[in-house]
C-alpha positions in Angstrom: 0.8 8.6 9.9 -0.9 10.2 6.9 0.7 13.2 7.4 4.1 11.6 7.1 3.0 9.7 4.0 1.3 12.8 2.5 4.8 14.5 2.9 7.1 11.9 1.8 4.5 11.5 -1.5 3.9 15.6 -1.6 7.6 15.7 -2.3 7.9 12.6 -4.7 10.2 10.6 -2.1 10.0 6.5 -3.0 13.0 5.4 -0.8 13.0 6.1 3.1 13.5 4.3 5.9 11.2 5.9 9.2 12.3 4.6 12.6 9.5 5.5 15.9 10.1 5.4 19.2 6.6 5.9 20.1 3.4 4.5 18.7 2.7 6.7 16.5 4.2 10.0 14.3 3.9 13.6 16.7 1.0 15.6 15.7 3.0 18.7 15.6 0.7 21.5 14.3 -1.5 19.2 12.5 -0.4 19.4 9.4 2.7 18.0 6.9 4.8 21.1 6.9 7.1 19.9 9.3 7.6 16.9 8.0 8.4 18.3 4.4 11.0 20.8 6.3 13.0 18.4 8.0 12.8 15.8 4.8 13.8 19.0 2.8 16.9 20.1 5.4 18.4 16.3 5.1 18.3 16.2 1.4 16.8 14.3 -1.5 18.6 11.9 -3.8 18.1 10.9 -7.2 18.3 7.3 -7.9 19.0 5.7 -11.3 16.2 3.4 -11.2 13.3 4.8 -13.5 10.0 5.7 -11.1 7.3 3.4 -12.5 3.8 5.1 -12.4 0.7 2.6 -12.6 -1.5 4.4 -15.5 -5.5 4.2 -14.7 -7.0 3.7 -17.9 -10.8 3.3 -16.4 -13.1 4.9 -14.0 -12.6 3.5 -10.6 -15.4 4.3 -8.6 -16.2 3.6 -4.2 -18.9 5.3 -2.8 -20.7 5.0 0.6 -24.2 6.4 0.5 -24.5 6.5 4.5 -21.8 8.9 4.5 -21.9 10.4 1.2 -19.0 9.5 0.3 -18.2 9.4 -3.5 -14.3 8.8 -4.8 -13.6 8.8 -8.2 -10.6 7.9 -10.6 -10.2 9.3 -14.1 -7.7 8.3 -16.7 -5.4 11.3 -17.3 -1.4 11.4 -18.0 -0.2 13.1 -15.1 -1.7 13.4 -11.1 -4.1 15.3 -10.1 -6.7 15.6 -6.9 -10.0 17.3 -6.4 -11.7 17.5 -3.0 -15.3 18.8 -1.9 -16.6 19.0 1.7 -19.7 19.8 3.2 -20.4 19.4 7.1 -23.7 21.6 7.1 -21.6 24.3 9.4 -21.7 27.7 9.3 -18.1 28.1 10.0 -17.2 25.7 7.5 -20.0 26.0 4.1 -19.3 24.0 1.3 -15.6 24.1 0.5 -13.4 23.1 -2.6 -9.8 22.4 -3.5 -7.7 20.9 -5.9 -4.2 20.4 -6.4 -3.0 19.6 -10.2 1.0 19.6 -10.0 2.7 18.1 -7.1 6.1 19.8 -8.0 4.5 23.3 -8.0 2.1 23.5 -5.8 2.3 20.2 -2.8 5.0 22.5 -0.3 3.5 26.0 -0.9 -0.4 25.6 -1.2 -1.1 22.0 0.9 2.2 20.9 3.1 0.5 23.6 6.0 -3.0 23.1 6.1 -3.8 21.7 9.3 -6.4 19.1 10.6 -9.8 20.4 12.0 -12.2 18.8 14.4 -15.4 20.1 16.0 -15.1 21.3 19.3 -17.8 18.4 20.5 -15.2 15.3 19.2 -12.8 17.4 21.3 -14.2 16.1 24.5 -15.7 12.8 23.0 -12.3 12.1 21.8 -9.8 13.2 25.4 -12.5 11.0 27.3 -11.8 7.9 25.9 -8.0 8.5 26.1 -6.9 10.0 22.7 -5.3 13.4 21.3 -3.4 12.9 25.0 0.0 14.5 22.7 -2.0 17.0 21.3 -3.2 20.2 22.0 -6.0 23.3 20.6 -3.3 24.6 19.0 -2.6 21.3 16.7 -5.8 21.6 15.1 -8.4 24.3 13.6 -11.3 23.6 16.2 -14.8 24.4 14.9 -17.3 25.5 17.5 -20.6 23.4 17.3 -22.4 23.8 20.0 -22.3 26.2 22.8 -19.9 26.1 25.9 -20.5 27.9 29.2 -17.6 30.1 30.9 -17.2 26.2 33.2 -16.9 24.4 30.3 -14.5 26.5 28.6 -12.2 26.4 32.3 -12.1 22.4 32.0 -10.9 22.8 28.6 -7.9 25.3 29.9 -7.1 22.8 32.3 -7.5 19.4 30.3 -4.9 21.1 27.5 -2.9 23.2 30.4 -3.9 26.3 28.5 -2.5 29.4 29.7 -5.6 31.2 29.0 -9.3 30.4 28.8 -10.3 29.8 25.2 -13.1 31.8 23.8 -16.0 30.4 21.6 -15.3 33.9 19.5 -17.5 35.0 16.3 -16.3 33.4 13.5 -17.0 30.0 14.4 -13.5 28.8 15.1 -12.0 28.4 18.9 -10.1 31.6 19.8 -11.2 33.2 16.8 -7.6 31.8 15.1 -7.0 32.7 11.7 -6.7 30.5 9.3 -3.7 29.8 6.7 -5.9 29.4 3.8 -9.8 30.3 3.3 -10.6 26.6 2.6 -8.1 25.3 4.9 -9.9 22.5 5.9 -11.1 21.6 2.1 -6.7 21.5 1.8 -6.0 19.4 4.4 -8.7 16.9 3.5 -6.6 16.6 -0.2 -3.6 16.3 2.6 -5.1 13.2 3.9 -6.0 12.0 0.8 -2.7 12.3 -0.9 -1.3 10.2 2.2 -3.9 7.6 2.6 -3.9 6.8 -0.9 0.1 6.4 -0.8 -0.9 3.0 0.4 -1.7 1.8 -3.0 1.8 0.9 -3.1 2.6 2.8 -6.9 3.0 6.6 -8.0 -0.4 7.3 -10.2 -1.7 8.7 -12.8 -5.0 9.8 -12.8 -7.8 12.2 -11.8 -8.8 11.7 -8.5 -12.6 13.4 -7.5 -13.2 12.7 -3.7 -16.6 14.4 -2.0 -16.8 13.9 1.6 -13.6 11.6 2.5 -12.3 10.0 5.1 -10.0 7.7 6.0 -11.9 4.4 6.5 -13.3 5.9 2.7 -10.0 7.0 1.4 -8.5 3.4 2.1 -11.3 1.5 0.9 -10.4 3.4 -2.2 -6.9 2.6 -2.4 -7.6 -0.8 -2.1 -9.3 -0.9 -5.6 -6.8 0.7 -6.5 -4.2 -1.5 -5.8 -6.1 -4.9 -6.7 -6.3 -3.1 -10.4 -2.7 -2.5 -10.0 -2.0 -6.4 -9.4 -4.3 -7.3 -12.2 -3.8 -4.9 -15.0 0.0 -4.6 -14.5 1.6 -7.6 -14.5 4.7 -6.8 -16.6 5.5 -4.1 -13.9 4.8 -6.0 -11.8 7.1 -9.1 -12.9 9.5 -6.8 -14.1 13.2 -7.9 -13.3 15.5 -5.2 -12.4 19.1 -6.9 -13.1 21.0 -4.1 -11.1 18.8 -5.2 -7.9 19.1 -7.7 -5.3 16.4 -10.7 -5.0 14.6 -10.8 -2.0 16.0 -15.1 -1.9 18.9 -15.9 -4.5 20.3 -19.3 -5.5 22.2 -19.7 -2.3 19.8 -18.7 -0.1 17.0 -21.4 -1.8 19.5 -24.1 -1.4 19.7 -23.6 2.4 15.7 -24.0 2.6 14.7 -26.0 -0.4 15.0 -29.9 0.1 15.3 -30.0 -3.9 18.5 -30.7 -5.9 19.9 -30.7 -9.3 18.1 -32.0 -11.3 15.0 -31.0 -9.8 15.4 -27.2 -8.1 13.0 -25.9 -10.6 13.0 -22.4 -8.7 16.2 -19.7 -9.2 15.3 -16.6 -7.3 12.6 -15.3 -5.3 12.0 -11.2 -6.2 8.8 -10.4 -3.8 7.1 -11.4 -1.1 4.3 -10.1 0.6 3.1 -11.3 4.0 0.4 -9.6 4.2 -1.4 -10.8 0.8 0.3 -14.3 1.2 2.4 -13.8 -2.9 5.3 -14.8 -3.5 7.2 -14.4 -7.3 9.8 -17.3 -8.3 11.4 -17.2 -11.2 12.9 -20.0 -13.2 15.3 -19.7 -16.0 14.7 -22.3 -19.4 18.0 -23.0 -20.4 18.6 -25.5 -23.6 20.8 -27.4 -21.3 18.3 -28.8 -19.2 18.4 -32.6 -19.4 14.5 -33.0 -20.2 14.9 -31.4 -23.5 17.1 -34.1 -24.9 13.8 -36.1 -24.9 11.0 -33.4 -24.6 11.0 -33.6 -27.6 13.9 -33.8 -30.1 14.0 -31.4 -32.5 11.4 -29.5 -30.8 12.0 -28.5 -27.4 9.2 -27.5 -25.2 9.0 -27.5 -21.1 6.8 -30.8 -19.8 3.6 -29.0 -18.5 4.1 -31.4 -15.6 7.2 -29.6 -14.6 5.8 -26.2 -15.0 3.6 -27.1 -12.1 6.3 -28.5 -9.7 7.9 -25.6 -10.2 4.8 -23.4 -9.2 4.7 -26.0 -6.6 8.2 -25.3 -4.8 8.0 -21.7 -5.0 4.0 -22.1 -3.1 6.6 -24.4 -0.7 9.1 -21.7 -0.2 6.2 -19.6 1.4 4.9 -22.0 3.7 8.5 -22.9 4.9 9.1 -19.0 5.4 5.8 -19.0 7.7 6.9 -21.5 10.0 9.3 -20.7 12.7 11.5 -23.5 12.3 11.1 -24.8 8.5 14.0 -27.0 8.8 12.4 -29.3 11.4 9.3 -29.6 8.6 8.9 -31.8 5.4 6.6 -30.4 2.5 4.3 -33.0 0.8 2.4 -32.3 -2.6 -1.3 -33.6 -2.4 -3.2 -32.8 -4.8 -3.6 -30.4 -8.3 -6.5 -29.2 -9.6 -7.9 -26.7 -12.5 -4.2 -26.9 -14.4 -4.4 -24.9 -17.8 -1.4 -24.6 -20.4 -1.6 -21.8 -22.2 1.3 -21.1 -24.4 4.3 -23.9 -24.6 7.8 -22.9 -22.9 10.9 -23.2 -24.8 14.6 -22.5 -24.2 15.5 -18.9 -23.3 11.7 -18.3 -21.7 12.0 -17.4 -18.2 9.0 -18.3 -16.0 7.5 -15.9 -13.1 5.7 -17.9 -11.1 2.9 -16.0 -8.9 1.5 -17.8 -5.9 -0.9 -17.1 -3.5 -1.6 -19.1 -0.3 -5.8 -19.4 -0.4 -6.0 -20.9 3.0 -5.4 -23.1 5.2 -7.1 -26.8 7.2 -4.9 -28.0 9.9 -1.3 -29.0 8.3 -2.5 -29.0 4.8 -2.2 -25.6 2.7 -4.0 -24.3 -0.4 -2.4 -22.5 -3.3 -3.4 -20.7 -6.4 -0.6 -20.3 -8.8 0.1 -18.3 -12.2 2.9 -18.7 -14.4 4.0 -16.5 -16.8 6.6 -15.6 -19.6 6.9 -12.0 -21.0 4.3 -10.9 -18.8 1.9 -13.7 -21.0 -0.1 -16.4 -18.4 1.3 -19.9 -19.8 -0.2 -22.0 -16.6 -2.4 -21.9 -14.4 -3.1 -24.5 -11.5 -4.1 -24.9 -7.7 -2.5 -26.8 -5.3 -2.7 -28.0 -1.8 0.5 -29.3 -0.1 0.9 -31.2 3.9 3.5 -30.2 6.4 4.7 -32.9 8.3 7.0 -32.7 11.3 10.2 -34.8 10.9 11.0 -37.7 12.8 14.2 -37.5 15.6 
């Protein structure tokens, strides 16, 4: 699948919807090119949304001495990636690359360069039932050990090769040529560029990688994205008005108990299952009743009702994880660590950010920030029962 995300990032593409009918993406010739070709023949469109890049202002660093693995993000204003390898084989040296404008340089000098293996993982690999949709020709194979005229036959027939491959002289299978003199160095910045698509955000920044790999190259996305979440949160809260919300006013009132005057929650704008968030937001109007008494003359939001706010937006993700929320009740239990930071007056809008910590059988735990122009005003946990409703 890096491949796929290498090409759709390679070609600056944020909006595509990918539909499989097996389990995984075809291998093709082991690299991106043919993915770029046929994103390329259907067409690009510009949107009128602005592309929001996430700007690293420090070193991020992962490193995995076992492996020798180091990663390394720099702060710079545009993208850029830098890749060293070195397998201690003759055939492949010490190799470098680096790629330093996507536009220019992504289709002609990285899209082709294909995957390599060594021709031991080739049999290590087919025996325990992978590469089945492959074959030698989707990958540069690097000879590493010798192979005898049998083992070379049970290669033929294990890939239905027409012909017997040869161990050849330059220390690749068959003797193939290669695209580029530092192929594999290329693709290795082709798995990069797709592995770290997963950090959810165009970058940019100087990227330094010796030695990775994917379990590496995901750890490092990873801290990427958690310094995402915690050094962008105007981005991140930003409202697009021309947008849909992921749950609007009508869709809350078919799943939220609450009514006026005590829906505290307008519109939901993300969720994410995965990292158990959800973002509410809440519009302070003058015209809510509290104000009349909270306090005349000086309006400000009770604290109290900051937190029920938080509250029912934490509720609207538990509902959404049951499979039937309607046959549930949501009780608050307790609050704990509440901190006001700023007061909230008319025309503030809150974003409320939750996160489900856990869970100890029906009762749930929540963490939950509030903020106002991207400014925390409170902070609080919560835990919360679900309780089945009675017939």
């Amino acid at each position: 699948v890096e491949h796929v995300m290498a090409a759709l990032y390679g070609l600056q593409i944020d909006n595509c919807k990918i539909e499989l009918s097996e389990r995984e993406p075809p291998v093709c010739d082991g690299s991106s090119i043919e993915y770029v070709k046929v994103l390329l023949k259907a067409g690009i469109e510009e949107q009128e949304r602005q592309k929001e890049f996430f700007v690293i202002n420090e070193t991020i660093r992962y490193t995995n001495e076992k492996n020798g693995v180091d990663i390394v993000a720099l702060p710079t204003d545009d993208y850029r990636i830098t890749v060293m390898i070195d397998y201690n084989n003759p055939a492949l040296g010490s190799q470098h690359t680096g790629l330093f404008n996507l536009e220019k340089e992504f289709v002609t000098e990285f899209a082709s360069a294909r995957t390599f293996c060594f021709l031991s993982e080739v049999e290590m690999l087919y025996s325990q039932g992978l590469i089945k949709g492959g074959s030698l020709d989707s990958a540069i194979v690097i000879v590493d050990k010798d192979f005898d005229e049998n083992k070379l036959k049970e290669l033929q027939e294990t890939f239905s090769m027409k012909n017997t491959p040869v161990l050849g002289t330059t220390g690749v299978l068959n003797d193939s040529a290669l695209r580029y003199k530092n192929e594999p160095a290329r693709h290795k910045l082709l798995d990069l560029l797709g592995d770290l698509s997963l950090a959810g955000v165009p970058l940019k920044a100087q990227i330094l990688a010796a030695r990775p790999g994917h379990a590496s190259n995901i750890e490092f996305a990873k801290k990427i994205r958690a310094l995402f979440k915690k050094k962008s949160p105007l981005k991140r809260f930003q409202i697009d008005k021309n947008s849909e919300s992921v749950l609007n006013i009508n869709d809350l009132l078919k799943i939220m108990p609450h009514r006026y005057p005590f829906l505290l929650i307008d519109k939901v704008i993300d969720v994410d299952y995965e990292e158990q968030t959800i973002l509410g937001v809440k519009n302070v109007t003058i015209n809510e009743e509290f104000f009349n008494g909270h306090f005349p003359g000086k309006p400000v939001m009770p604290g109290v009702l900051i937190c029920e706010a938080m509250a029912q937006t934490g509720c609207l993700l538990l509902l959404q994880s049951l499979d039937d929320y309607s046959q549930y009740h949501v009780f608050f239990m307790s609050i704990k660590n509440v901190k006001f930071r700023k007061p909230v007056i008319p025309g503030d809008q809150l974003v409320m950010d939750l996160q489900m910590l856990g869970k100890k059988f029906n009762s749930y735990m929540f963490k939950g920030t509030t903020y106002v122009n991207s400014q925390v005003v409170a902070e609080a946990e919560f835990s919360a029962a679900v309780i089945k409703k009675e017939l």
